[in-house]
GULUM-721579 format. One line per field, with one value per residue (C-alpha): residue number from 1; chain; x, y, z. Coordinates in Angstrom, 1 decimal. Example, Ala and Ser with C-alpha at 12.3 -4.5 7.8 and 13.67 -1.06 7.14 Angstrom:
2
pos <- [1, 2]
unit <- [A, A]
c1 <- [12.3, 13.7]
c2 <- [-4.5, -1.1]
c3 <- [7.8, 7.1]
END
This chain:
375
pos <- [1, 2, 3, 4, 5, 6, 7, 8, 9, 10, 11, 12, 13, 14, 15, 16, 17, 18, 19, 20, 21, 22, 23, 24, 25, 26, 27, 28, 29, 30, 31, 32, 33, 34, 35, 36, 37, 38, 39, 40, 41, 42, 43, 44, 45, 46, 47, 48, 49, 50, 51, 52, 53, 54, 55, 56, 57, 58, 59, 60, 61, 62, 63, 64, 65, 66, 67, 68, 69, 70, 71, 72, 73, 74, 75, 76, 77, 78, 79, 80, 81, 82, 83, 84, 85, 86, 87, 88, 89, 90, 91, 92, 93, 94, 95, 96, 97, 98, 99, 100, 101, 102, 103, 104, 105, 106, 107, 108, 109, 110, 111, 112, 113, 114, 115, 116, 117, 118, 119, 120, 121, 122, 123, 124, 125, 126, 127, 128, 129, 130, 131, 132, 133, 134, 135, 136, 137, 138, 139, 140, 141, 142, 143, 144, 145, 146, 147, 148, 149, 150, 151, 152, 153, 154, 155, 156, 157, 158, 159, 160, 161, 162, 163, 164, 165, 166, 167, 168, 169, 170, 171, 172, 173, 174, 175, 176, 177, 178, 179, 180, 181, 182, 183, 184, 185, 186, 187, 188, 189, 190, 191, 192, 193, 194, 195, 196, 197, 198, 199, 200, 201, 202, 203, 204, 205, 206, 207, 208, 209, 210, 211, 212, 213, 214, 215, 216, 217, 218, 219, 220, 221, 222, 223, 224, 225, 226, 227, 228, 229, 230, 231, 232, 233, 234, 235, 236, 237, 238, 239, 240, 241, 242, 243, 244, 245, 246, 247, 248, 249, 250, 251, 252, 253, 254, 255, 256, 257, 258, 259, 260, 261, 262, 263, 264, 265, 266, 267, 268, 269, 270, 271, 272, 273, 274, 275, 276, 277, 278, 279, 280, 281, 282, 283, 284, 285, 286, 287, 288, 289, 290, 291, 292, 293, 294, 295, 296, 297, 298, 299, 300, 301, 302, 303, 304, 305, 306, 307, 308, 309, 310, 311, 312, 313, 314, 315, 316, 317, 318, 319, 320, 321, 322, 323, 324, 325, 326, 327, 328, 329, 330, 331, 332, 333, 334, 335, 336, 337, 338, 339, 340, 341, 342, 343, 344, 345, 346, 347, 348, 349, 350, 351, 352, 353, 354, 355, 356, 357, 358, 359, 360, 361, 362, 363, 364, 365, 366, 367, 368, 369, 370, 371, 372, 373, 374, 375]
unit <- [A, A, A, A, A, A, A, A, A, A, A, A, A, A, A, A, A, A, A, A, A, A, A, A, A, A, A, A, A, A, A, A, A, A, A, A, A, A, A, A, A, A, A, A, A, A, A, A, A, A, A, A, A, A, A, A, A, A, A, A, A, A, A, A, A, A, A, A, A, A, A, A, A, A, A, A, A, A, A, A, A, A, A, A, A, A, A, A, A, A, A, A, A, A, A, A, A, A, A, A, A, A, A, A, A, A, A, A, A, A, A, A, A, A, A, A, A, A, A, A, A, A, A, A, A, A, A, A, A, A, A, A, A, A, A, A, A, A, A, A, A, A, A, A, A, A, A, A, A, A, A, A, A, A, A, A, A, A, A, A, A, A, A, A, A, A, A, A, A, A, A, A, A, A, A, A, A, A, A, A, A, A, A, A, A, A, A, A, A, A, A, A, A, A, A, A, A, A, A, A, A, A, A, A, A, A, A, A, A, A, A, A, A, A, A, A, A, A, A, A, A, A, A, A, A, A, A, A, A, A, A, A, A, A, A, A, A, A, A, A, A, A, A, A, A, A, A, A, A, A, A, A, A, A, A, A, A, A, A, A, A, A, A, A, A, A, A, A, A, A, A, A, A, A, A, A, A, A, A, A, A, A, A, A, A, A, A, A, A, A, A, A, A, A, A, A, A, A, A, A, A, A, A, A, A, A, A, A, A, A, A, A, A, A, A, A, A, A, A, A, A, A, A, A, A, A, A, A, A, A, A, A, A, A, A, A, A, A, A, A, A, A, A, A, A, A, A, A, A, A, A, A, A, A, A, A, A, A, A, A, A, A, A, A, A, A, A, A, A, A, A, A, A, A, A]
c1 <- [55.1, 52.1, 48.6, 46.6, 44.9, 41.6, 40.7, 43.0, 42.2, 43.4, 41.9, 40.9, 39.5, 37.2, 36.6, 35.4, 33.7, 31.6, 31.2, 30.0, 27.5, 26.0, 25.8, 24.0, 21.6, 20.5, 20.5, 17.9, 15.3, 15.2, 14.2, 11.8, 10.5, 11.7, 12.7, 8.3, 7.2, 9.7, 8.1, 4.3, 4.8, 6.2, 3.7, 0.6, 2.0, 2.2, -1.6, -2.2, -0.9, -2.8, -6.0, -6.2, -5.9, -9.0, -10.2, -9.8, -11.4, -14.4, -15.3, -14.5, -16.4, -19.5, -19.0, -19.0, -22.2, -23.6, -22.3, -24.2, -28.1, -27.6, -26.8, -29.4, -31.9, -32.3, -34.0, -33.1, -29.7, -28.0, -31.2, -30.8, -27.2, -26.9, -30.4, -28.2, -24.7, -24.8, -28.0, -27.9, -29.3, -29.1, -28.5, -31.4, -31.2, -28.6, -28.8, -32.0, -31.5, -34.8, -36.4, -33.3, -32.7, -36.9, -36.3, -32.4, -34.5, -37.1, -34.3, -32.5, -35.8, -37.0, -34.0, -33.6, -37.2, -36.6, -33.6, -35.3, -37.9, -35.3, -34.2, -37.6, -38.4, -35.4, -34.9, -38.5, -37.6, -35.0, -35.0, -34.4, -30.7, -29.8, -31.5, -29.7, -26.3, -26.4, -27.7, -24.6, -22.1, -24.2, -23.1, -19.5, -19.5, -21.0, -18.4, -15.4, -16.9, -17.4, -13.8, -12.1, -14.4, -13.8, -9.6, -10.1, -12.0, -9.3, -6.4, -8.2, -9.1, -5.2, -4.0, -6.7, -5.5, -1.8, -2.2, 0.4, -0.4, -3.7, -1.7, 0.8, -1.5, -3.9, -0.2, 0.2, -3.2, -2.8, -2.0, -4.7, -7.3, -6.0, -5.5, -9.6, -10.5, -8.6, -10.3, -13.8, -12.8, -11.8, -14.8, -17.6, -16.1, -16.9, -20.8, -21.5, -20.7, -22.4, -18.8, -19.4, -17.4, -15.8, -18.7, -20.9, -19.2, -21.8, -24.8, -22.9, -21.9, -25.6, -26.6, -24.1, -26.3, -29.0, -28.4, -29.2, -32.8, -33.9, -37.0, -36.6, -39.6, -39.6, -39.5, -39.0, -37.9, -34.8, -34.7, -35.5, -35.6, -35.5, -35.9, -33.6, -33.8, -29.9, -29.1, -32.8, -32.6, -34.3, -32.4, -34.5, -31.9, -31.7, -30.0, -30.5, -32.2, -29.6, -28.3, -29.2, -26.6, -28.3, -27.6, -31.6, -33.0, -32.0, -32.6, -35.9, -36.8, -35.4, -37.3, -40.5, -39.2, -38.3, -41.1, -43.4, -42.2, -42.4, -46.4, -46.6, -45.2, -41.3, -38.7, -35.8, -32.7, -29.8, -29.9, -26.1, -25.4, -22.2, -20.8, -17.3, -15.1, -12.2, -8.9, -5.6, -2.7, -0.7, -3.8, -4.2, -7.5, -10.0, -9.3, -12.6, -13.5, -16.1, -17.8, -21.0, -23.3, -25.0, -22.0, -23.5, -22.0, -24.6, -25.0, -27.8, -31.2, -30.6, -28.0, -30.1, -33.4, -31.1, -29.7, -33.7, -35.0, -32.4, -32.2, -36.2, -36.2, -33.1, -32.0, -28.0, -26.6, -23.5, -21.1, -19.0, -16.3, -14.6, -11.7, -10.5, -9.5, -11.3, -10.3, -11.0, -14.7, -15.8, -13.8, -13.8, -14.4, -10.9, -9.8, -8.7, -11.8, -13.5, -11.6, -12.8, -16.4, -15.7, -13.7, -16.9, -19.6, -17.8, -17.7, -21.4, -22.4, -20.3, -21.9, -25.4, -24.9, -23.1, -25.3, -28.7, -30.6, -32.1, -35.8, -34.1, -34.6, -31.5, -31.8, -29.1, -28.4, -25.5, -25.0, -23.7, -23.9, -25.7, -24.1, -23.6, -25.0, -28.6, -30.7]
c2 <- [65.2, 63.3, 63.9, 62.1, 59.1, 57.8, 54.2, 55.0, 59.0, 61.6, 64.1, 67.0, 64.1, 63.5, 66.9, 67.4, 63.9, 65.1, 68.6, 67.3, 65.1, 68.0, 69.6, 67.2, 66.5, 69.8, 70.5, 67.3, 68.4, 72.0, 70.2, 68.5, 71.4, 71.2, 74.4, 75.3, 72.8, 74.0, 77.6, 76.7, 74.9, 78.0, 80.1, 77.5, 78.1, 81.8, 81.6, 78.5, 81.3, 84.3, 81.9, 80.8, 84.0, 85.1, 82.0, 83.3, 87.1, 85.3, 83.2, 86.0, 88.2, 85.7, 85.2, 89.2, 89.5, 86.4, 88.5, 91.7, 89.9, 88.1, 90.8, 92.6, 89.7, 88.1, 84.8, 81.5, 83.5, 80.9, 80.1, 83.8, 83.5, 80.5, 82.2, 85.7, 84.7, 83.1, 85.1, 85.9, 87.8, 86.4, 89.7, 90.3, 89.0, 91.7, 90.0, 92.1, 95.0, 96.5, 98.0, 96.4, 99.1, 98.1, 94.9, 95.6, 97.9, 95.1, 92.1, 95.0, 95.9, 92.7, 91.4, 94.9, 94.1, 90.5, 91.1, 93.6, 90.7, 88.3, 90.6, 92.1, 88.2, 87.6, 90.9, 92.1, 94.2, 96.4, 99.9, 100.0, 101.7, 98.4, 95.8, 98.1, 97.5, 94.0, 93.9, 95.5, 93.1, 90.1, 91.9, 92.2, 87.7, 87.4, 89.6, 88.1, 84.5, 84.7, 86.1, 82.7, 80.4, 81.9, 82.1, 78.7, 77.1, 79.2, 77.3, 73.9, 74.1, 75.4, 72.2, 70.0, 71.2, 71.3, 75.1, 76.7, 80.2, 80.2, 79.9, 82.4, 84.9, 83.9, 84.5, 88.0, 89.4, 87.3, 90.5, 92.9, 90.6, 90.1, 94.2, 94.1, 91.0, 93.1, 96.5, 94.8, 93.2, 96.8, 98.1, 95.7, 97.0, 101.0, 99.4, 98.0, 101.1, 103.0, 105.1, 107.8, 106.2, 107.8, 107.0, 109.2, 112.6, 113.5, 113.0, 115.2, 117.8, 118.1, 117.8, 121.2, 123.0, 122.7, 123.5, 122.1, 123.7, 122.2, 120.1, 116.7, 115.2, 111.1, 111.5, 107.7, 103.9, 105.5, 108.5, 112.1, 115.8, 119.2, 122.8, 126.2, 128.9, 130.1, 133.8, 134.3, 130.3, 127.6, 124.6, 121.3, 118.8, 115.0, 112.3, 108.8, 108.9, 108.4, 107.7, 103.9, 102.4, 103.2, 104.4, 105.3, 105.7, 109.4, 108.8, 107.7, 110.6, 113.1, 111.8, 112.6, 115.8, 117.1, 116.0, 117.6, 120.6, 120.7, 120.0, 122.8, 125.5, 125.4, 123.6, 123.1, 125.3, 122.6, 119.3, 118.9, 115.6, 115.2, 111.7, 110.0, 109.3, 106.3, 108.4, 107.3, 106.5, 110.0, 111.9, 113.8, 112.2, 114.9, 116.6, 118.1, 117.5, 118.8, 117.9, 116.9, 113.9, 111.8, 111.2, 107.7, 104.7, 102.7, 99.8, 101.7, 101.8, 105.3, 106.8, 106.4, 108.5, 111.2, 111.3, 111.1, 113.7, 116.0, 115.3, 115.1, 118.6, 120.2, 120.3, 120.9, 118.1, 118.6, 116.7, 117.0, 114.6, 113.8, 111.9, 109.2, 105.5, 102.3, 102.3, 105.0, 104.8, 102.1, 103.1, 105.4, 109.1, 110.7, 114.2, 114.4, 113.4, 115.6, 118.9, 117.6, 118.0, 121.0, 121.9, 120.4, 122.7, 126.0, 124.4, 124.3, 127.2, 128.5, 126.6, 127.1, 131.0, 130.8, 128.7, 130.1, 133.2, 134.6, 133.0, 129.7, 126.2, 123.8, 120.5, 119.1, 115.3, 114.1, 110.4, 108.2, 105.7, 107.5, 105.5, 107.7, 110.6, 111.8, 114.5]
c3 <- [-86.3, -87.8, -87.6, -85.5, -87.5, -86.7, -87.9, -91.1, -91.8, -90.5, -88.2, -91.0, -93.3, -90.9, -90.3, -93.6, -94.4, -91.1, -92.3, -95.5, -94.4, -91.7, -95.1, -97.2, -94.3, -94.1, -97.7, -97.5, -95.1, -96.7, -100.2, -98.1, -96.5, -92.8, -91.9, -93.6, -91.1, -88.6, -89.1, -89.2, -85.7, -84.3, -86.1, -84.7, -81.2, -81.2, -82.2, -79.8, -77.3, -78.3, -78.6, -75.2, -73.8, -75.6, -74.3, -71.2, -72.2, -73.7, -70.8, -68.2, -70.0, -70.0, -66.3, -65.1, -67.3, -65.6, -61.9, -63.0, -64.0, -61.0, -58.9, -60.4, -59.0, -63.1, -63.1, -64.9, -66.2, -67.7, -70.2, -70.8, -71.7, -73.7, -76.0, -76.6, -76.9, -80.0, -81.5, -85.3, -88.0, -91.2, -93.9, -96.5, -100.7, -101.6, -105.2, -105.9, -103.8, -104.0, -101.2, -99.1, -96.8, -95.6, -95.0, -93.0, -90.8, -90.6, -88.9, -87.0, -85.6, -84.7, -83.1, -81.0, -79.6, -79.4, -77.1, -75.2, -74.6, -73.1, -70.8, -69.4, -68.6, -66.9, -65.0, -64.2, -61.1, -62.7, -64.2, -68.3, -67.5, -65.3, -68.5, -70.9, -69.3, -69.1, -72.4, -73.4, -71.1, -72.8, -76.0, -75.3, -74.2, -77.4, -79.4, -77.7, -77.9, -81.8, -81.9, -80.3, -82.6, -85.8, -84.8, -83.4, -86.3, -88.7, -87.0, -86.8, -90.5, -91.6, -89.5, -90.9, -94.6, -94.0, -95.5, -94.4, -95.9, -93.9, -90.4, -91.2, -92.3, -89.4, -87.1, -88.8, -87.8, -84.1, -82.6, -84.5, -83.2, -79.5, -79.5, -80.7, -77.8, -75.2, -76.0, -75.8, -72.3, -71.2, -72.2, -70.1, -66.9, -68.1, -69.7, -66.7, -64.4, -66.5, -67.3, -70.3, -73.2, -76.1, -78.5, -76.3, -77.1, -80.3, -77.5, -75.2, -77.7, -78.3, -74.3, -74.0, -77.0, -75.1, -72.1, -68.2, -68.6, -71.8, -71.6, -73.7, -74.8, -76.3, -79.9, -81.0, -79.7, -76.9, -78.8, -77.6, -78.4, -77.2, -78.7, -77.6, -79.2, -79.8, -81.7, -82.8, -84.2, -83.1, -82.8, -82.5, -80.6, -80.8, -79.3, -77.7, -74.2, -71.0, -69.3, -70.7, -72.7, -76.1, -79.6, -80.2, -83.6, -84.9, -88.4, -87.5, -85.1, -87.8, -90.3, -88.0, -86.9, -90.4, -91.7, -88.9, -89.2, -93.0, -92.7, -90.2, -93.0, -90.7, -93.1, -91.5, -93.3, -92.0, -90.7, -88.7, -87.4, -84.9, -84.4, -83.0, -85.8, -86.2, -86.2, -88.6, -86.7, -85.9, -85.8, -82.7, -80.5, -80.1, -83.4, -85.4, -88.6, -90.5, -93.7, -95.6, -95.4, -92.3, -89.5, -88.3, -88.2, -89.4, -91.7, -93.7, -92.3, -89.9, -92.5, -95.0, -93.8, -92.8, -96.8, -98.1, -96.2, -96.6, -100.2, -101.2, -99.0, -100.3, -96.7, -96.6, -94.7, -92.8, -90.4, -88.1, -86.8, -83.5, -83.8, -81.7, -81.7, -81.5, -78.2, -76.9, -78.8, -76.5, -73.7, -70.5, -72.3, -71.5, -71.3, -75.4, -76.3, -73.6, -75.0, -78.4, -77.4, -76.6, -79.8, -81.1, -79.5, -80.9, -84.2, -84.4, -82.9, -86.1, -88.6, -87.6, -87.7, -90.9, -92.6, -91.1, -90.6, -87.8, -87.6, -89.3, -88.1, -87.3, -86.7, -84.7, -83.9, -81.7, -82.5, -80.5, -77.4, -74.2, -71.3, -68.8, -70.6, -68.9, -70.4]
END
């Protein structure tokens, strides 16, 4: 029997003639970088994807804030919003970086008092812990606002250049960033309530030194003190007032303390500072650490008073670390992080009396935010 013939050819002729072309067709748009541009489209609408839900974040985010102040009986909010959401600081000449650390302090310090401005004018009739926790939600807009326009003008500008290494390795840290947009839109609820967060647990480590019955007395800008007397030491405590949302000024206040105490004859023999700590990935939330140096997280101007007075008045300085994730930093404090306060109170108590003697000085500071955390 014959093969069926098509138009002259036979069946497997046309087959392969068919097969061939499929071939040469595809072998075509690979040399000219289809299956690239087939890629880059998937890759821009993974991001398109991931962008509009922090989109979504960023303008929820705004409106909750805009909720609270108005709750709160704020005035002329939205002129208050659109003033702080996109508020700068432009960084200091780091080309001659003489007396740099001065003039950091300087811009920090200025725009902490200028924002405290904006929201004493808009929300007169409110305590400092309500203005401090919109202050913070206001934060949080801003953060997840300045997230979708720099991914947003990243994509835009890969598009705009046809550069296709910028939008995949804008898709390969999509879901880094959205992980970072969600864990800020978690954390506004718990700022707002006025929830203890993670970042609290060196200002309650130092709250449990001291003790219900301690007296604290305003040492510094949102930044107080109290003295105990533990094992025949005295322990001069300091942390950020609460229960506002604040981080204070410790290395400021320490500096005053230390140097206080020095002019009255009563140097300090260890300065210990106790702060959160980012964890690695596998290690256990709540874990202690303990070394030397200033535990702050601080782009310089705190950190560094802490390392000049300790160093000009041979002052060990020591650490000590709680472990936990970004997440949980700016979160809801949960019960790991809880025990490692704990973990953390014992730890000093050991440090103190193996590092001091009986009549000794301590100085103490638990850094960290105070939300939720009184005195």
């Amino acid at each position: 029997m014959q093969p069926v013939s098509l138009m002259g050819g036979s069946l497997p002729d046309w087959i392969s003639a068919v097969s061939q072309l499929i071939f040469l067709v595809i072998f075509v748009l690979l040399f000219l970088g289809a299956n690239q541009r087939l890629q880059v489209y998937v890759w821009k609408g993974d991001i398109r994807s991931k962008l509009s839900m922090i989109e979504w974040m960023a303008a929820g985010a705004r409106r909750k804030a805009r909720e609270y102040i108005v709750k709160n009986r704020g005035s002329d909010v939205d002129t208050l919003l659109e003033r702080t959401i996109d508020f700068f600081i432009i960084e200091p000449v780091n080309i001659e970086p003489i007396d740099i650390i001065k003039r950091l302090d300087h811009l920090f310090n200025v725009r902490r008092l200028r924002f405290k401005e904006f929201f004493k004018d808009a929300m007169k009739d409110v305590s400092e812990v309500v203005r401090s926790r919109a202050e913070v939600a206001i934060e949080i807009a801003a953060a997840l606002n300045y997230i979708y326009k720099v991914v947003r003008h990243l994509l835009m500008y890969g598009e705009k250049t046809k550069n296709w290494v910028l939008i995949m390795q804008l898709q390969l840290l999509m879901p880094a960033i959205l992980q970072q947009a969600q864990t800020l839109w978690k954390a506004q609820d718990y700022f707002i309530k006025g929830v203890p967060i993670g970042d609290g647990a060196g200002p309650l480590v130092v709250y449990r030194l001291a003790g219900p019955e301690a007296r604290w007395v305003d040492v510094d800008d949102e930044t107080v003190a109290a003295e105990v007397e533990f094992e025949g030491r005295r322990l001069v405590l300091v942390k950020a007032k609460g229960p506002a949302s604040s981080v204070g000024r410790p290395g400021h206040a320490v500096e005053k303390i230390v140097e206080d105490l020095i002019a009255r004859g009563s140097k300090p023999a260890l300065l210990l500072t106790i702060d959160a700590a980012l964890k690695l990935e596998g290690e256990e939330t709540g874990s202690i650490a303990e070394g030397v140096g200033a535990a702050i997280g601080d782009p310089g101007p705190e950190k560094i008073r802490f390392e000049r007075v300790a160093a000009e008045n041979g002052i060990p300085l020591r650490a000590i670390a709680i472990k936990m994730s970004e997440e949980e930093a700016i979160t809801a404090m949960n019960e790991k992080v809880y025990k490692g306060v704990e973990k953390a109170v014992e730890r000093a108590r050991k440090i103190i009396l193996e590092e001091t003697r009986p009549g000794d000085i301590a100085v103490v500071v638990g850094v960290g935010n105070t939300a939720g955390i009184g005195q």
